[in-house]
C-alpha positions as CSV (number, residue, x, y, z in Angstrom):
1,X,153.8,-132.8,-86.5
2,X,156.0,-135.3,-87.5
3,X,159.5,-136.4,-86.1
4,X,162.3,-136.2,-88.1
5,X,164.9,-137.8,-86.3
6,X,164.5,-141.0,-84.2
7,X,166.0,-141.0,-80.5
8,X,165.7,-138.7,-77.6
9,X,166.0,-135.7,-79.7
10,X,163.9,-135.5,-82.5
11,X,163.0,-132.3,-84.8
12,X,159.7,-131.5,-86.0
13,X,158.3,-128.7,-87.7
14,X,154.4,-127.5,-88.6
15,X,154.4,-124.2,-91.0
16,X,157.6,-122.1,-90.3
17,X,158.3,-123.2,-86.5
18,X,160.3,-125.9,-85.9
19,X,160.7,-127.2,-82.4
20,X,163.7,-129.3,-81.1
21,X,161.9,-132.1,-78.5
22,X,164.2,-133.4,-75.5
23,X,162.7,-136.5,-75.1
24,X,163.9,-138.1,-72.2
25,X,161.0,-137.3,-69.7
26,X,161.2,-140.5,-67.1
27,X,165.1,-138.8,-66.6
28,X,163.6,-135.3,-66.8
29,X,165.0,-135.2,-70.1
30,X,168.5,-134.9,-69.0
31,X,170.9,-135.2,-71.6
32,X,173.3,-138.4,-72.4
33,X,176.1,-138.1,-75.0
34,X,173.6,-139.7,-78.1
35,X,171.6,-136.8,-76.9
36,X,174.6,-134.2,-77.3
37,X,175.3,-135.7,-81.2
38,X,171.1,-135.3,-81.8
39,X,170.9,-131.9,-80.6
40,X,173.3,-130.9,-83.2
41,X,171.6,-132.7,-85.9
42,X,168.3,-131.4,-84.9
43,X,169.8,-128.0,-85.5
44,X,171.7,-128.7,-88.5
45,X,168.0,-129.8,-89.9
46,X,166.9,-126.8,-88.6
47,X,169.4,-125.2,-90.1
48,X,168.8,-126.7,-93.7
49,X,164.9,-126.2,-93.6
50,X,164.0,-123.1,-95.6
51,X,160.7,-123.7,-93.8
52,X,161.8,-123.2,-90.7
53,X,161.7,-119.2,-89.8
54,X,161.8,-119.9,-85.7
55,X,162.9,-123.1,-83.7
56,X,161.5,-123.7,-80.2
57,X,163.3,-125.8,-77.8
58,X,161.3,-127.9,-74.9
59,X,161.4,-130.8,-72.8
60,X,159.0,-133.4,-73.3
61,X,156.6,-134.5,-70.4
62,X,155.6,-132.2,-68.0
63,X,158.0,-132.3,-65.0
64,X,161.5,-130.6,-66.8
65,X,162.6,-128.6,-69.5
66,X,166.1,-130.5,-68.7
67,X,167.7,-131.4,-65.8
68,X,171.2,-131.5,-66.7
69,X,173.6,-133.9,-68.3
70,X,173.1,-137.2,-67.1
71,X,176.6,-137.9,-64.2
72,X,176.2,-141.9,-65.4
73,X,177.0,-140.5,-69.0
74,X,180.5,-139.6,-68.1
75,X,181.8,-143.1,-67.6
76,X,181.2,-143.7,-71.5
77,X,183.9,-141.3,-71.9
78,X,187.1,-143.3,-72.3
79,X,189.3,-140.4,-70.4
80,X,189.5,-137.0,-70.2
81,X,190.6,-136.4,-73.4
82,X,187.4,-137.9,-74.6
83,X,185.4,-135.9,-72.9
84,X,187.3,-132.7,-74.1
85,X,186.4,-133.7,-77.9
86,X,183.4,-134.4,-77.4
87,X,180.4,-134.0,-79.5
88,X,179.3,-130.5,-77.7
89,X,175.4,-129.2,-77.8
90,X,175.4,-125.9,-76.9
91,X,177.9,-124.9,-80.6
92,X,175.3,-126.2,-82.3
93,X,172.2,-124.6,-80.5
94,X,174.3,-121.3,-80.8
95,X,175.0,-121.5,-84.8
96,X,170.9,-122.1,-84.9
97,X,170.4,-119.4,-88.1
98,X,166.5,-118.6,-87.1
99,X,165.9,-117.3,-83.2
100,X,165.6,-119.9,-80.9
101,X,162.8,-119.5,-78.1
102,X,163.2,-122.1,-74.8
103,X,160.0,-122.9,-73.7
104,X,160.7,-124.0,-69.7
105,X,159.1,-125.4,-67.1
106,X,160.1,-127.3,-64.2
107,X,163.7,-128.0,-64.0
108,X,166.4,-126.5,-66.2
109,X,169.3,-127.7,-63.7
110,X,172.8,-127.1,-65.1
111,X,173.1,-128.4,-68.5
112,X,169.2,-127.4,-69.1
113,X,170.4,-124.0,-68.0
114,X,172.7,-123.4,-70.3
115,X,170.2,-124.5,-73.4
116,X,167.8,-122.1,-71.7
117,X,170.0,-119.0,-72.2
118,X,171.7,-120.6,-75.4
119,X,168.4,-119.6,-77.1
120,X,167.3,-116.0,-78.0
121,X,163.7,-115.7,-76.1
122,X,162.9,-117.2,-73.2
123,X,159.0,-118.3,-72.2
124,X,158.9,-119.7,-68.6
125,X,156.7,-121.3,-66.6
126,X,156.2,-119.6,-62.9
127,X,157.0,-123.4,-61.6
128,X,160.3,-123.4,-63.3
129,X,163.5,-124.2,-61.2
130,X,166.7,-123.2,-62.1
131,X,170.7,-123.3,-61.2
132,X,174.0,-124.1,-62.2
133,X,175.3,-126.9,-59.9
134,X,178.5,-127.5,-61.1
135,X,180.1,-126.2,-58.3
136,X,178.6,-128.9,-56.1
137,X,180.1,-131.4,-58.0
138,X,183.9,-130.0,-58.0
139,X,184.0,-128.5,-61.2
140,X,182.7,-125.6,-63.8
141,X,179.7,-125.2,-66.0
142,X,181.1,-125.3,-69.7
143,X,178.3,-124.8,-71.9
144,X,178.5,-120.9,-71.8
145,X,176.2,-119.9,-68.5
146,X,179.3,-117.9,-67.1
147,X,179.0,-115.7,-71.0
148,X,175.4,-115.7,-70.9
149,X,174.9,-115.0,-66.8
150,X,177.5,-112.2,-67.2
151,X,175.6,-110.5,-69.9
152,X,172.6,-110.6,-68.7
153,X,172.2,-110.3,-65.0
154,X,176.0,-108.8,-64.3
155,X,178.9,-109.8,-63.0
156,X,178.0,-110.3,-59.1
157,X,174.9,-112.0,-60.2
158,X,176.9,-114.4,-62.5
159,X,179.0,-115.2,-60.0
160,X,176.2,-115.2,-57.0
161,X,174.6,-118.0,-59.0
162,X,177.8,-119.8,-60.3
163,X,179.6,-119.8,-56.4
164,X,177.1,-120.9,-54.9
165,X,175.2,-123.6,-57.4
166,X,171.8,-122.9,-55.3
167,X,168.5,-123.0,-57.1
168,X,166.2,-120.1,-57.7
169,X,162.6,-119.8,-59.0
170,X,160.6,-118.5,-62.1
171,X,160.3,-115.2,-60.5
172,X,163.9,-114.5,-59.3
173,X,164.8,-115.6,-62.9
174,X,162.7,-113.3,-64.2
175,X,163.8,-110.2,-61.9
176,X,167.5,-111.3,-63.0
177,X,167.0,-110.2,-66.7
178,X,166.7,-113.9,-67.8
179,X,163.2,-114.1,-68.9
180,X,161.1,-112.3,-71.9
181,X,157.7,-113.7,-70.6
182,X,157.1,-115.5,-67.5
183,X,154.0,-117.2,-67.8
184,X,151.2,-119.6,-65.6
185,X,151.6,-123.0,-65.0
186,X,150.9,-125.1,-68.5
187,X,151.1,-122.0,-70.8
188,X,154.7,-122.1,-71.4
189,X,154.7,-124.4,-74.9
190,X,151.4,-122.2,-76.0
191,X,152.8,-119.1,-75.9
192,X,156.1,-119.8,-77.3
193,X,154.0,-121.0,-80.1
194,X,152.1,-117.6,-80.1
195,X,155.2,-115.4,-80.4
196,X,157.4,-118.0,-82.8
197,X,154.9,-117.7,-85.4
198,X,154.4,-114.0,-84.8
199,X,158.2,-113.8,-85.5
200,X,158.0,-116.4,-88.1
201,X,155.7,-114.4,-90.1
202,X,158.1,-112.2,-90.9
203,X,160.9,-112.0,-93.6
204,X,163.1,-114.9,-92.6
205,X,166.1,-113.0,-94.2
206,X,165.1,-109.9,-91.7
207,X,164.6,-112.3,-88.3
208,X,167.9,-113.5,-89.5
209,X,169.9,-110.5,-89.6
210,X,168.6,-109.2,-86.9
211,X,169.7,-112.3,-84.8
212,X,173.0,-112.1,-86.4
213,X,173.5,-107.8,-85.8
214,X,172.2,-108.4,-82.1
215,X,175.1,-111.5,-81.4
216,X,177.4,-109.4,-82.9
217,X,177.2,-106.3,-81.1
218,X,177.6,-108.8,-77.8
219,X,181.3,-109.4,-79.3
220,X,182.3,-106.1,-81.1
221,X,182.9,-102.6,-80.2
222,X,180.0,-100.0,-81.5
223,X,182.0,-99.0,-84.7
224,X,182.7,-102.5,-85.7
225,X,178.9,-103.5,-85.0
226,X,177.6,-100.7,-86.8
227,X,179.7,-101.6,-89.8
228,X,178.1,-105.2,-89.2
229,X,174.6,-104.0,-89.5
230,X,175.1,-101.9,-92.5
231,X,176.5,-105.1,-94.3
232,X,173.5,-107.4,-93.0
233,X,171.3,-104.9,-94.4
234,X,172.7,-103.9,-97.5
235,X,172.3,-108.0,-98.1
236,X,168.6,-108.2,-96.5
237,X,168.0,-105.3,-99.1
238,X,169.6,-107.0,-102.4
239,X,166.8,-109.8,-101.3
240,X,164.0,-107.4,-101.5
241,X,164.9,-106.6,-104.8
242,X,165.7,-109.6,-106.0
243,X,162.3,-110.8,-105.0
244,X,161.1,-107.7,-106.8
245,X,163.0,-108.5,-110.3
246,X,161.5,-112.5,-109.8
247,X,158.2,-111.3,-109.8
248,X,158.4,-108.8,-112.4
249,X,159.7,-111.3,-114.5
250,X,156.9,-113.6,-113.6
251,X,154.5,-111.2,-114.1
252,X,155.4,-110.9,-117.6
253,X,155.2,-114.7,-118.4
């Protein structure tokens, strides 16, 4: 693999998984606002390499996936209004085109949270430590764990983990609905491997769609979403065929 972009962030891709590297691990990869702009252009890359069918996100080293935003970052904000404009990860990580698996382990503290459940899949280490500790600090999470807690654990669990900013393990994440495969110590990054480039090996027009008809029934009613789906696969159908006509025609040359 080679690295794309040079930094903290870099992309890097080997057959049709790319993977997006937070590489800050004497901080425990936690995220500065050079950080925030790299994310985005990791997944713009992503974004603009036909290659790439699947992207995995993990934390370099092996203590965190990402322990949050780094507090010391916020005095590079001029004010408030700074701040506000920002240049914003999680937008970026959530207009990703191909399904996103998080590879965790270790700590995935507030802003390493919300990455986590920005991405589709989930593979996590049973030594993985999570929580939202905004609360501790006087103010909200704003990279989307209040959407993403809500709609997949509920409302009082949402708000269980939100109020009170505590950490839980691997395991209660797991029994919350926020993990696909919980895995041993070490196998995280391996097995997030495994099941990218099973999903990769499909149609990237299909994995595609079906990322696209899944977000979209999380923000329509049932009539509206089925209308979505018929769309995305009327249009993953004209492919088929058009692949079909290319060959012909290439068959005749």
């Amino acid at each position: 693999m080679n690295g794309e972009i040079d930094g903290r962030v870099r992309f890097e891709i080997e057959g049709n998984v790319g993977e997006i590297v937070l590489d800050r691990p004497a901080k425990h990869n936690a995220l500065t606002p050079r950080m925030y702009l790299e994310i985005g252009q990791c997944c713009a890359r992503a974004n603009e390499t036909s290659a790439c069918h699947v992207v995995i996100v993990r934390g370099a080293g092996e203590r965190a996936f990402c322990a949050g935003s780094d507090l010391r970052a916020l005095d590079d904000y001029e004010d408030f209004w700074a701040w506000r404009n920002r240049n914003d990860y999680i937008p970026p990580l959530l207009a990703l085109r191909p399904p996103a698996i998080a590879a965790v382990k270790g700590w995935a503290l507030g802003g390493g949270l919300e990455i986590a459940l920005a991405c589709d899949l989930r593979v996590v280490a049973r030594s993985a430590v999570f929580a939202a500790p905004e609360v501790r600090l006087g103010w909200n999470g704003a990279g989307g764990a209040a959407q993403h807690l809500t709609r997949m654990c509920g409302y009082g669990k949402a708000m269980q983990i939100l109020l009170t900013g505590e950490r839980f393990s691997a395991i209660d994440a797991d029994r919350f609905g926020m993990v696909e495969w919980l895995v041993d110590e070490g196998e995280e990054l391996t097995v997030a491997r495994q099941w990218a480039q099973r999903i990769a090996a499909h149609s990237s027009v299909a994995t595609q769609a079906v990322k696209a008809a899944v977000r979209g029934a999380m923000d329509s009613s049932t009539a509206q979403g089925l209308r979505n789906e018929n769309e995305l696969m009327s249009l993953c159908l004209a492919k088929i065929e058009q692949d079909r006509l290319k060959s012909a025609r290439e068959g005749k040359d």
